[in-house]
N, CA, C and O atoms as a Maestro MAE file, in Angstrom:
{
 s_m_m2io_version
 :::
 2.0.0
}

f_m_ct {
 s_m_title
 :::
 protein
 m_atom[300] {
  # First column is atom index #
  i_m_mmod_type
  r_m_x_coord
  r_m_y_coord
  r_m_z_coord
  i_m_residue_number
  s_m_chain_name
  s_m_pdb_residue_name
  s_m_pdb_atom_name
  i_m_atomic_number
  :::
  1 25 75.878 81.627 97.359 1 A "UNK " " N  " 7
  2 3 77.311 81.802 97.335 1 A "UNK " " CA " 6
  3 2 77.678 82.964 98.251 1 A "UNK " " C  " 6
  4 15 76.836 83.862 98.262 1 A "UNK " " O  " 8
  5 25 78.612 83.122 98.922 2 A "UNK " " N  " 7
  6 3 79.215 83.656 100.078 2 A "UNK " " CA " 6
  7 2 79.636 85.086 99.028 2 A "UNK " " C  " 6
  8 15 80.319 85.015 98.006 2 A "UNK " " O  " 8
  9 25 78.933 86.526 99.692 3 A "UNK " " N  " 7
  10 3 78.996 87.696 98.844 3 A "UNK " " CA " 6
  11 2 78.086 88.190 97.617 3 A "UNK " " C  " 6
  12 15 78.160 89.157 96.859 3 A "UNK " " O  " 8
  13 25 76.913 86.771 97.786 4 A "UNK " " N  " 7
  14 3 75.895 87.029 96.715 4 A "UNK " " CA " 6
  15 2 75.151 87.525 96.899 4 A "UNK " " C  " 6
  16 15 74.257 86.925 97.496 4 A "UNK " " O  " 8
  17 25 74.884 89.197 96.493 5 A "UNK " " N  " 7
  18 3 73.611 90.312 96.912 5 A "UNK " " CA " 6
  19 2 72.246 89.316 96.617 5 A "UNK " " C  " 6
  20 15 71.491 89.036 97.548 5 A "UNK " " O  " 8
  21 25 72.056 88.911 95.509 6 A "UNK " " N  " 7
  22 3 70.427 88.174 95.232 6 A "UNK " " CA " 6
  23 2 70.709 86.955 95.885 6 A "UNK " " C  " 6
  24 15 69.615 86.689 96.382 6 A "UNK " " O  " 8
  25 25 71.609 85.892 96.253 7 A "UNK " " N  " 7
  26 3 71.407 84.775 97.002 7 A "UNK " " CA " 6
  27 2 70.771 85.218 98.511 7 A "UNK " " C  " 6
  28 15 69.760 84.672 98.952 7 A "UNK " " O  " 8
  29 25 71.358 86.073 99.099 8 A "UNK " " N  " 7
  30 3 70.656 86.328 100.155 8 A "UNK " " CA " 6
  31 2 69.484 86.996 100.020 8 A "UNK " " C  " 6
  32 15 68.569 86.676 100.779 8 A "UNK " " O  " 8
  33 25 69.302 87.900 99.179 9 A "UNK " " N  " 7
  34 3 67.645 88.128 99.149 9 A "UNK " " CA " 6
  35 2 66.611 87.020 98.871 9 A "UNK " " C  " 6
  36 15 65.478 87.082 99.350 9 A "UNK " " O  " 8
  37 25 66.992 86.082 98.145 10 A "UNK " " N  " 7
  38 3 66.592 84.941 97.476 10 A "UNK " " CA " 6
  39 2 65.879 84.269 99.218 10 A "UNK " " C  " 6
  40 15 64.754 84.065 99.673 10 A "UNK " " O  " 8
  41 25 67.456 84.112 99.772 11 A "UNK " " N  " 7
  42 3 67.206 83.321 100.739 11 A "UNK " " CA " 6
  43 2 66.373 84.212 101.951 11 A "UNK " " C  " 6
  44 15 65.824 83.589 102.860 11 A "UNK " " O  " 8
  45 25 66.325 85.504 101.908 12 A "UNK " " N  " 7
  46 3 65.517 86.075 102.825 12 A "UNK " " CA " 6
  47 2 63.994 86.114 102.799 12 A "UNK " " C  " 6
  48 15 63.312 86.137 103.824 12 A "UNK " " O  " 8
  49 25 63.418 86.120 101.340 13 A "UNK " " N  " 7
  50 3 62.303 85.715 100.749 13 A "UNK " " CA " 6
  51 2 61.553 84.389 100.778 13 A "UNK " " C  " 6
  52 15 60.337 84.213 100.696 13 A "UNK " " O  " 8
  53 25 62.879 83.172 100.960 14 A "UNK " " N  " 7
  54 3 62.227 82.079 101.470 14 A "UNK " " CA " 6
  55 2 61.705 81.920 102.336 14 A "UNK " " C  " 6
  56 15 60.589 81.427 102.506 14 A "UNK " " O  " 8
  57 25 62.967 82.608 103.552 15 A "UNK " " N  " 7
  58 3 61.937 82.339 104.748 15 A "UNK " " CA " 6
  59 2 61.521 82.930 105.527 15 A "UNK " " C  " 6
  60 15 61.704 82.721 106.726 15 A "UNK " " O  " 8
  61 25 60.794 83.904 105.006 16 A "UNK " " N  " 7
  62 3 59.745 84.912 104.757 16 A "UNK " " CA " 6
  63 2 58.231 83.869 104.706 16 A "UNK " " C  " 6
  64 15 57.306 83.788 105.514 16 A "UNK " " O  " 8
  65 25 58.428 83.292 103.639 17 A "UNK " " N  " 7
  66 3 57.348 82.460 103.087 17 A "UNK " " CA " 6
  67 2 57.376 81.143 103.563 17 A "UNK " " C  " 6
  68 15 56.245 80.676 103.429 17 A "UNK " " O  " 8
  69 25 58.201 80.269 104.093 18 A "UNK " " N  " 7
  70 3 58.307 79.166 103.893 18 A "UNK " " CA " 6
  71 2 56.653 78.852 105.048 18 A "UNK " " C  " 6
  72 15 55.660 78.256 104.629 18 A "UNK " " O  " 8
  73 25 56.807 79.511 106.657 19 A "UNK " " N  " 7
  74 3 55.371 78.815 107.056 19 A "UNK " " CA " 6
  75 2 54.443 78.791 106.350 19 A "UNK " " C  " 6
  76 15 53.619 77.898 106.546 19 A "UNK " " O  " 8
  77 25 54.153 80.054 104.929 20 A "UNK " " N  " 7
  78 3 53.030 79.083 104.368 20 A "UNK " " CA " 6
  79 2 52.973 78.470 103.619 20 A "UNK " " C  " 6
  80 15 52.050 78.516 102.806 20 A "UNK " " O  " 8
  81 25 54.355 77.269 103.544 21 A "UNK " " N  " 7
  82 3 54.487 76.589 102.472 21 A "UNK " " CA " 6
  83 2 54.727 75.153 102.842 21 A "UNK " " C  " 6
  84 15 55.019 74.398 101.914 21 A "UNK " " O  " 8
  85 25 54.652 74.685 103.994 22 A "UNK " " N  " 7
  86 3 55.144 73.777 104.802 22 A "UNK " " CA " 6
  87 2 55.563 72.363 104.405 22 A "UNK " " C  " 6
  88 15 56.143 71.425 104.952 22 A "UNK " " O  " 8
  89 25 55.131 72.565 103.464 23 A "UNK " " N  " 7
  90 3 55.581 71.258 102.483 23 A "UNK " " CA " 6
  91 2 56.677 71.324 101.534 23 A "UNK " " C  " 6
  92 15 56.983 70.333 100.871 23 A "UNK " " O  " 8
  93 25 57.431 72.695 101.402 24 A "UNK " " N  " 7
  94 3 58.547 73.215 100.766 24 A "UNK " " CA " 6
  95 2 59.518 72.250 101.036 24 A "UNK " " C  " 6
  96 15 59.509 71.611 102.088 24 A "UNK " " O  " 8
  97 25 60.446 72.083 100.066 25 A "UNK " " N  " 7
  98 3 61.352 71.229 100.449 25 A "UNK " " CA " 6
  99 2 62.581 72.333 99.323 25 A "UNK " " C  " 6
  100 15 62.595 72.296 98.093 25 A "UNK " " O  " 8
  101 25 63.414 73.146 100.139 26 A "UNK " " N  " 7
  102 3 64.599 73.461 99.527 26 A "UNK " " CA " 6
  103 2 65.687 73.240 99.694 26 A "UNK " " C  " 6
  104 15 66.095 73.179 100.854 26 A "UNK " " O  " 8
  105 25 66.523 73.048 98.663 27 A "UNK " " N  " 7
  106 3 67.870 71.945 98.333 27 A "UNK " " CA " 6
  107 2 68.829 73.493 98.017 27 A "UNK " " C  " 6
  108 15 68.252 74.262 97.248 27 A "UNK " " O  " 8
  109 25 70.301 74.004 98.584 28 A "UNK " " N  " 7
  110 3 70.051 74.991 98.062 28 A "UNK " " CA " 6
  111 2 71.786 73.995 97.525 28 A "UNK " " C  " 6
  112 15 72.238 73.218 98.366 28 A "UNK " " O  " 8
  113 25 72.552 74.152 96.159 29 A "UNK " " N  " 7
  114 3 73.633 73.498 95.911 29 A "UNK " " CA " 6
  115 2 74.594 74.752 95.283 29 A "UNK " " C  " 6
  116 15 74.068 75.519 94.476 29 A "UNK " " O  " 8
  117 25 75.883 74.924 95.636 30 A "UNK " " N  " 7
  118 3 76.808 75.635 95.251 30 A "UNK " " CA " 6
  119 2 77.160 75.297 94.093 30 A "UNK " " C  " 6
  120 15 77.598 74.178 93.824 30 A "UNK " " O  " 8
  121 25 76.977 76.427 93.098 31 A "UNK " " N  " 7
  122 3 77.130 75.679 91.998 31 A "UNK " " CA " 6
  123 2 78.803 75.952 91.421 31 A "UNK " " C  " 6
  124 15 79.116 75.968 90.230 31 A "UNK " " O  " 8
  125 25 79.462 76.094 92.226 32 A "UNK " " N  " 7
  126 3 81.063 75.430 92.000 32 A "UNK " " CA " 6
  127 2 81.302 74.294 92.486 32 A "UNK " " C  " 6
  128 15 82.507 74.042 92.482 32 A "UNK " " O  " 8
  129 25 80.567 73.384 92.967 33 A "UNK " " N  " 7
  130 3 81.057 71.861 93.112 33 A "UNK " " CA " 6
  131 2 80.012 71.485 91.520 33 A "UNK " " C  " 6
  132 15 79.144 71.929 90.769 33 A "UNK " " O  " 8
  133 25 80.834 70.448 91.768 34 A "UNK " " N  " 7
  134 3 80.196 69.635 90.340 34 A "UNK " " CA " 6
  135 2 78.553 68.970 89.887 34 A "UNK " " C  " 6
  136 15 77.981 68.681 88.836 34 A "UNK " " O  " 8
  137 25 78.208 68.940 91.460 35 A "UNK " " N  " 7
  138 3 76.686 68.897 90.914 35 A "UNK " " CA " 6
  139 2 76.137 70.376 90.873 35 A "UNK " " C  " 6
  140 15 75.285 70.895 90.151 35 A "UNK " " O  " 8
  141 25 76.527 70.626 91.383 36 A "UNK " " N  " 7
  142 3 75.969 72.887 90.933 36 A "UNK " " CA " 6
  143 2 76.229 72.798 89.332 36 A "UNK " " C  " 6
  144 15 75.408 73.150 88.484 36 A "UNK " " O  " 8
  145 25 77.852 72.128 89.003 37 A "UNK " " N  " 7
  146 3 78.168 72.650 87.589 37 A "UNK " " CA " 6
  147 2 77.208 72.086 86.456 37 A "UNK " " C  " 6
  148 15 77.149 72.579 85.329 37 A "UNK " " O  " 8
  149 25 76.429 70.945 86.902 38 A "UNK " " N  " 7
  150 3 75.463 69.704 86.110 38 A "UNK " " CA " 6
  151 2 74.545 70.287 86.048 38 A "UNK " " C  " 6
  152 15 73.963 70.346 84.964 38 A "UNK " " O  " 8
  153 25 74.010 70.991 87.233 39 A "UNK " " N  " 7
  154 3 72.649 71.802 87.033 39 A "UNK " " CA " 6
  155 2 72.770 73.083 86.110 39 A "UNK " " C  " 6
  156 15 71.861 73.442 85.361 39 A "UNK " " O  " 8
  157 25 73.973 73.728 86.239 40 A "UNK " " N  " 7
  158 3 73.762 74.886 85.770 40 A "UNK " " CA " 6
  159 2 74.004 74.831 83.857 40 A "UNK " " C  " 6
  160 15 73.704 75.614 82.956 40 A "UNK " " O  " 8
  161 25 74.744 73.379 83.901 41 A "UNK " " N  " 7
  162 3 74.442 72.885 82.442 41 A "UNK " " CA " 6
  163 2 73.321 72.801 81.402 41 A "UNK " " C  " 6
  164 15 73.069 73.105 80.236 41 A "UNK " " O  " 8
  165 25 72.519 71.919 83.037 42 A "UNK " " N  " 7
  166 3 71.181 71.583 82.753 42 A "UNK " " CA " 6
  167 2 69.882 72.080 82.097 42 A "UNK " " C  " 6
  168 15 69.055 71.855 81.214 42 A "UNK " " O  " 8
  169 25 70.295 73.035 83.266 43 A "UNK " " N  " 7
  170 3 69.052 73.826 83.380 43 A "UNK " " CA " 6
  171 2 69.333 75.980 82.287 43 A "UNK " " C  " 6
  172 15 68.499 76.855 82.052 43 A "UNK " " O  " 8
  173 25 70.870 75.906 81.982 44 A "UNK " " N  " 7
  174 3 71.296 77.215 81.513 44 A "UNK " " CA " 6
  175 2 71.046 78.391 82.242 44 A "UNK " " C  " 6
  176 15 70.631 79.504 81.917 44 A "UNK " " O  " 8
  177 25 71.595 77.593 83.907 45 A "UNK " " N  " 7
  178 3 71.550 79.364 84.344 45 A "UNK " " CA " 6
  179 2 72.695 80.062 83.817 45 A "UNK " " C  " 6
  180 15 73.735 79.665 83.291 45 A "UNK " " O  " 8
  181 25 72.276 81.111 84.070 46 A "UNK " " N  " 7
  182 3 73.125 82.472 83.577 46 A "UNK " " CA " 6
  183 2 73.881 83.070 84.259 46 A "UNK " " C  " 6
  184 15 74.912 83.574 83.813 46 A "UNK " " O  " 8
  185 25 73.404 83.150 85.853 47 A "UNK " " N  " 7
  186 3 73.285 84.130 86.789 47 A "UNK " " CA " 6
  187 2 72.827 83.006 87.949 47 A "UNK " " C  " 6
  188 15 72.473 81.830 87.870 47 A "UNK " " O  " 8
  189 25 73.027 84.045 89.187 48 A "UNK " " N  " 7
  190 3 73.032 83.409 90.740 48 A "UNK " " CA " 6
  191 2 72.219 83.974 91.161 48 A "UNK " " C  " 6
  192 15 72.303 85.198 91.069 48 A "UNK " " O  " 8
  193 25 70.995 83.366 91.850 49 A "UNK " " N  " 7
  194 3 70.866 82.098 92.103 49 A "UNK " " CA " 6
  195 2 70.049 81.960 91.033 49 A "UNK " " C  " 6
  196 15 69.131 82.591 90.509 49 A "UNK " " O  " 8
  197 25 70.874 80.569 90.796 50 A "UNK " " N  " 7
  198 3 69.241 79.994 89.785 50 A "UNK " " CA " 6
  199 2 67.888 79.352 90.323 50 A "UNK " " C  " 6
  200 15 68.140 78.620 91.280 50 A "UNK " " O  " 8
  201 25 66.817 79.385 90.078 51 A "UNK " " N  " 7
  202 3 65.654 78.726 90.781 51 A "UNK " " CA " 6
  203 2 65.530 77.750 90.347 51 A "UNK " " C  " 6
  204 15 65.577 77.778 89.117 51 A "UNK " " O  " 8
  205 25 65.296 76.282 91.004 52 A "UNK " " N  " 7
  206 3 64.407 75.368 89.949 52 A "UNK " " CA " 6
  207 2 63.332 75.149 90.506 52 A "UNK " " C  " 6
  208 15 63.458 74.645 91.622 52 A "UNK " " O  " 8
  209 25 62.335 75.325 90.179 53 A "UNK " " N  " 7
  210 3 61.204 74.471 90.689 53 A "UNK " " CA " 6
  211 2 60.579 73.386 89.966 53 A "UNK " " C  " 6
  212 15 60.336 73.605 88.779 53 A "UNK " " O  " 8
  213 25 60.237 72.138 90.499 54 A "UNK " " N  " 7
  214 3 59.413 71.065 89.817 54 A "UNK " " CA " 6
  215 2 60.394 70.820 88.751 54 A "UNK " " C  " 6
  216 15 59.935 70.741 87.612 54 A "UNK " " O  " 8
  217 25 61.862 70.664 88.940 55 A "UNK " " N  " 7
  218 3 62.744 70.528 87.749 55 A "UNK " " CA " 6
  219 2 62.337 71.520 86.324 55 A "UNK " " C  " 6
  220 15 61.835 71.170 85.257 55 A "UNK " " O  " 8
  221 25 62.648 72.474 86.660 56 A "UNK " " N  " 7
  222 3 62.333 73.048 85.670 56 A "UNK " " CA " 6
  223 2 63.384 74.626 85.899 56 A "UNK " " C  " 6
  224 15 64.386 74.359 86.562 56 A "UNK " " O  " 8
  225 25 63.329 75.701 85.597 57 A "UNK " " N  " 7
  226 3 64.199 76.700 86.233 57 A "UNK " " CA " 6
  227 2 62.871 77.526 85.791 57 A "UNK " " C  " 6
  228 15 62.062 77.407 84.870 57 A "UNK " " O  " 8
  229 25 63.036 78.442 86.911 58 A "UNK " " N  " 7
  230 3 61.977 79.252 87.356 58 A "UNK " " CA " 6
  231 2 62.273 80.955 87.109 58 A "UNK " " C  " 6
  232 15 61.560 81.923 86.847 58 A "UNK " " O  " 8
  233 25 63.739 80.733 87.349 59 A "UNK " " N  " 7
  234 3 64.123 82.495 87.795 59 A "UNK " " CA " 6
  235 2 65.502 82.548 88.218 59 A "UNK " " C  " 6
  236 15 65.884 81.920 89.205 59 A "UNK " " O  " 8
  237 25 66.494 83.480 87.313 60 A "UNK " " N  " 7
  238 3 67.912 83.300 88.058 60 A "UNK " " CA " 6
  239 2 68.101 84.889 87.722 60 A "UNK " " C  " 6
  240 15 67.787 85.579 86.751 60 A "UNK " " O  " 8
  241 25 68.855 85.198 89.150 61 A "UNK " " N  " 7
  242 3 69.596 86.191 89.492 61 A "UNK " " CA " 6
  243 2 68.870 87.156 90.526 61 A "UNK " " C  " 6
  244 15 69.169 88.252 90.999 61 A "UNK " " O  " 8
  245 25 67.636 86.170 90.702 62 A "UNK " " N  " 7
  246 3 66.740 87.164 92.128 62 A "UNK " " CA " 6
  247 2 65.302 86.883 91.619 62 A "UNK " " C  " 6
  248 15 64.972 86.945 90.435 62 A "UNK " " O  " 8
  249 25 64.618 86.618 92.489 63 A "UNK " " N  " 7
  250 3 63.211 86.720 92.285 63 A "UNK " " CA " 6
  251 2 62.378 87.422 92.279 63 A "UNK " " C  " 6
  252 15 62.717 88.352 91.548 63 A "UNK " " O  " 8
  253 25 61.057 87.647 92.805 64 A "UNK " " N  " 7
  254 3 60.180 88.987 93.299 64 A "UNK " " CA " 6
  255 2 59.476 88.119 94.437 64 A "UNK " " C  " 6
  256 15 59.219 86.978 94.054 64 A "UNK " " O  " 8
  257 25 59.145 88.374 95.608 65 A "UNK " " N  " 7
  258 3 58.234 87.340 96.186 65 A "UNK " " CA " 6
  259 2 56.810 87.015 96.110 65 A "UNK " " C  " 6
  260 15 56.169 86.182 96.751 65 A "UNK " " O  " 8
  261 25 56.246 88.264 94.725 66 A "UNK " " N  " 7
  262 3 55.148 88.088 94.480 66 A "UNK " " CA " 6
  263 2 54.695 86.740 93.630 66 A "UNK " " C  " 6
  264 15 53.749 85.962 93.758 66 A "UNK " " O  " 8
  265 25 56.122 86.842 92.443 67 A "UNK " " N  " 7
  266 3 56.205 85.556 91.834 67 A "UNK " " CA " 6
  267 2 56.870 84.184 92.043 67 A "UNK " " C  " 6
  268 15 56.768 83.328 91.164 67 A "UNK " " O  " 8
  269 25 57.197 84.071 92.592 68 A "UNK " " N  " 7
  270 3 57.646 83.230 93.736 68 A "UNK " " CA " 6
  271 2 56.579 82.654 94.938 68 A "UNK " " C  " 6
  272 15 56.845 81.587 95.492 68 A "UNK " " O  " 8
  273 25 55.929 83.063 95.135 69 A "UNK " " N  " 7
  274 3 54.480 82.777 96.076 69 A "UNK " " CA " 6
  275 2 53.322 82.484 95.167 69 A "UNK " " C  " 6
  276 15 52.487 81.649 95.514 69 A "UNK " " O  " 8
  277 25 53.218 83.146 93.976 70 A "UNK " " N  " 7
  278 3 52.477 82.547 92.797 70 A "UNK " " CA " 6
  279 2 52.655 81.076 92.124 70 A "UNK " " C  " 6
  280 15 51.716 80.299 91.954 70 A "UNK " " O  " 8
  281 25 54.232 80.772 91.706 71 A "UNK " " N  " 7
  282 3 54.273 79.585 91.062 71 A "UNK " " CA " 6
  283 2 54.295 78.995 92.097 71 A "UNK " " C  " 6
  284 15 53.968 77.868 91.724 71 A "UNK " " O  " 8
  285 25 54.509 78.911 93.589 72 A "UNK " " N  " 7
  286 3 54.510 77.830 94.791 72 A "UNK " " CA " 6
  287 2 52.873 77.692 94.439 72 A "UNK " " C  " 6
  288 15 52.995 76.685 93.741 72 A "UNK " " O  " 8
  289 25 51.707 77.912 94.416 73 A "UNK " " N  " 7
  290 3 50.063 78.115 94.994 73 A "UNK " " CA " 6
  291 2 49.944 78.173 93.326 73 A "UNK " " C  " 6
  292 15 48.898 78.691 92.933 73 A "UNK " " O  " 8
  293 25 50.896 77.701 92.263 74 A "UNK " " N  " 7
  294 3 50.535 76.676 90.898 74 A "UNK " " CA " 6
  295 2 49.436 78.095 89.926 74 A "UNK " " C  " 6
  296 15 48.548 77.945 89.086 74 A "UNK " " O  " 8
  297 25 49.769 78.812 90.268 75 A "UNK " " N  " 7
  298 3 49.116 80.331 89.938 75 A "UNK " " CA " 6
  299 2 49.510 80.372 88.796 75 A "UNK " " C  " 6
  300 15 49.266 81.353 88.094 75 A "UNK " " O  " 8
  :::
 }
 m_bond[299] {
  # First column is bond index #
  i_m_from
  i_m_to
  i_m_order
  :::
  1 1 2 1
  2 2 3 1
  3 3 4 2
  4 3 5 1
  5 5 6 1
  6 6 7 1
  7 7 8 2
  8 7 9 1
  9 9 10 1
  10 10 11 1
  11 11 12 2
  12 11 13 1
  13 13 14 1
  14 14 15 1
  15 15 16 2
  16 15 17 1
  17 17 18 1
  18 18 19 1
  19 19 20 2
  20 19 21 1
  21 21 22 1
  22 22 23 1
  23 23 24 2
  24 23 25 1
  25 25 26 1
  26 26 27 1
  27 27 28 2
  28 27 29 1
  29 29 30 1
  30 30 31 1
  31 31 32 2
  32 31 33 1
  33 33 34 1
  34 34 35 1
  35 35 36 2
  36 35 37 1
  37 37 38 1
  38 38 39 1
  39 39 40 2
  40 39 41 1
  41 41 42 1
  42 42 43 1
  43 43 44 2
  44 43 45 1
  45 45 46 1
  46 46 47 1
  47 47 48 2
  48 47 49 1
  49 49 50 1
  50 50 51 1
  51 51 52 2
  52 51 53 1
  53 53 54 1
  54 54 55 1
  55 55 56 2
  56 55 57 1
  57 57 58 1
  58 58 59 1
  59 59 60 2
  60 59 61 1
  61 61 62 1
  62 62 63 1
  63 63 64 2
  64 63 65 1
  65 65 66 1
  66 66 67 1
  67 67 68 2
  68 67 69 1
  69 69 70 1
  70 70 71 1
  71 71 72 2
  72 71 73 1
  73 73 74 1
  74 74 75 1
  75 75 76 2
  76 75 77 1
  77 77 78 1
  78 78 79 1
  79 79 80 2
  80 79 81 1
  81 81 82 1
  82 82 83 1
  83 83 84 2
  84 83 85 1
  85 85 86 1
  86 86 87 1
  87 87 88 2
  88 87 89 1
  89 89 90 1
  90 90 91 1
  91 91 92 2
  92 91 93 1
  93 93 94 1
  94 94 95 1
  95 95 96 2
  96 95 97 1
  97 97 98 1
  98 98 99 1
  99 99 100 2
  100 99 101 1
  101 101 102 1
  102 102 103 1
  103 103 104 2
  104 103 105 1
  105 105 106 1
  106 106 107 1
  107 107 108 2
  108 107 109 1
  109 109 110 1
  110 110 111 1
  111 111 112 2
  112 111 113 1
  113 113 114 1
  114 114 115 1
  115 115 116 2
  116 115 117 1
  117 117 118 1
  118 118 119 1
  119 119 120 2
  120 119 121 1
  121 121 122 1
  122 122 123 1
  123 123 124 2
  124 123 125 1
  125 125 126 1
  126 126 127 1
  127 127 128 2
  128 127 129 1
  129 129 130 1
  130 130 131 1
  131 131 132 2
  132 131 133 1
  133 133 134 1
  134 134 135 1
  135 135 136 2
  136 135 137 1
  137 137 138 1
  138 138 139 1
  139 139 140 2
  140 139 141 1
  141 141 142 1
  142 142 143 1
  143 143 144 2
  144 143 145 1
  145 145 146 1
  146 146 147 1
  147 147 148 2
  148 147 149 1
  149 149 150 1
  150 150 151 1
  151 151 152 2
  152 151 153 1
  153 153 154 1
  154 154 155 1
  155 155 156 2
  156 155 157 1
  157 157 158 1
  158 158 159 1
  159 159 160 2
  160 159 161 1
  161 161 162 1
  162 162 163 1
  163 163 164 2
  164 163 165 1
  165 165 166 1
  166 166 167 1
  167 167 168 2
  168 167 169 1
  169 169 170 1
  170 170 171 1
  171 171 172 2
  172 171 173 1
  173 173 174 1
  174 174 175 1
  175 175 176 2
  176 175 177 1
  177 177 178 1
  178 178 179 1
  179 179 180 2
  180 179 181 1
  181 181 182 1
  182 182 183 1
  183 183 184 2
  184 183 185 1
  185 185 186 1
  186 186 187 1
  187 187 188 2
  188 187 189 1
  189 189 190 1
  190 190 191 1
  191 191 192 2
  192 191 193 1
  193 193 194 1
  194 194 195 1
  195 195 196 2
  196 195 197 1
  197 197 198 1
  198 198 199 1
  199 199 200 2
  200 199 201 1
  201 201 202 1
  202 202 203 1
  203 203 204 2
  204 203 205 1
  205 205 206 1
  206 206 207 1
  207 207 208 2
  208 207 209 1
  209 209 210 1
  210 210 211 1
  211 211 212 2
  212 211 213 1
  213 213 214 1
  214 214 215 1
  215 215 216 2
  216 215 217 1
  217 217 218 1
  218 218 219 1
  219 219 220 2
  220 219 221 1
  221 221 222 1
  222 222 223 1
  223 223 224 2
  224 223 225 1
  225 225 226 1
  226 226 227 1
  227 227 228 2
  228 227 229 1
  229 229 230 1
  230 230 231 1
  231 231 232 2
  232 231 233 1
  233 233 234 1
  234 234 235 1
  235 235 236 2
  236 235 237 1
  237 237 238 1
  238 238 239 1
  239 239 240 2
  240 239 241 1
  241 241 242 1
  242 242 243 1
  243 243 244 2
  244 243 245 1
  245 245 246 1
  246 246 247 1
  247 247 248 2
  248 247 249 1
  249 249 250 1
  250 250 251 1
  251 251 252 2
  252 251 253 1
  253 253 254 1
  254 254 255 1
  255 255 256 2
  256 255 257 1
  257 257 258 1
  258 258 259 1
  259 259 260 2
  260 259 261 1
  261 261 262 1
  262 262 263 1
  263 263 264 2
  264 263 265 1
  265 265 266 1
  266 266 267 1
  267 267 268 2
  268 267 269 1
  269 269 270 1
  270 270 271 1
  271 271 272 2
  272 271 273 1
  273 273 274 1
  274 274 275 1
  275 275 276 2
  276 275 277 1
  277 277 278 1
  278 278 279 1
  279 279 280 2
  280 279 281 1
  281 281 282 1
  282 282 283 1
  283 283 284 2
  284 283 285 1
  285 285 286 1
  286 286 287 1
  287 287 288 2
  288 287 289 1
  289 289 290 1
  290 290 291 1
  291 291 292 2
  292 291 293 1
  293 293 294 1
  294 294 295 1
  295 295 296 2
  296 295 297 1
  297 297 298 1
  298 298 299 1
  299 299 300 2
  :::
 }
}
């Protein structure tokens, strides 16, 4: 979201990492349109950004890239 301190760290951390992830596939959805609002139903984020990985939610409101490079490499 446009002014989000952890969305952009979020997103600076991706792609940071993404060459060694090359098979990454990230979807990133605003969650003020209505499929953002389904997920954030879904899944009970709290906070921005929410993570999902493998359908599941991983981490909302900022990550660490230590853990974030861990659950990618199933750690």
């Amino acid at each position: 979201m446009p002014g989000c301190h952890s969305c952009a760290e979020v997103k600076k951390i991706i792609e940071e990492i993404k060459p060694d992830f090359p098979d990454l596939e990230i979807e990133e959805i605003d969650m003020t349109t209505s499929e953002g609002q389904a997920l954030v139903q879904k899944y009970g984020v709290m906070s921005s950004p929410g993570i999902i990985i493998d359908e599941e939610l991983f981490s909302t409101g900022g990550v660490s890239k230590e853990k974030l490079i861990k659950k990618l490499r199933g750690e």
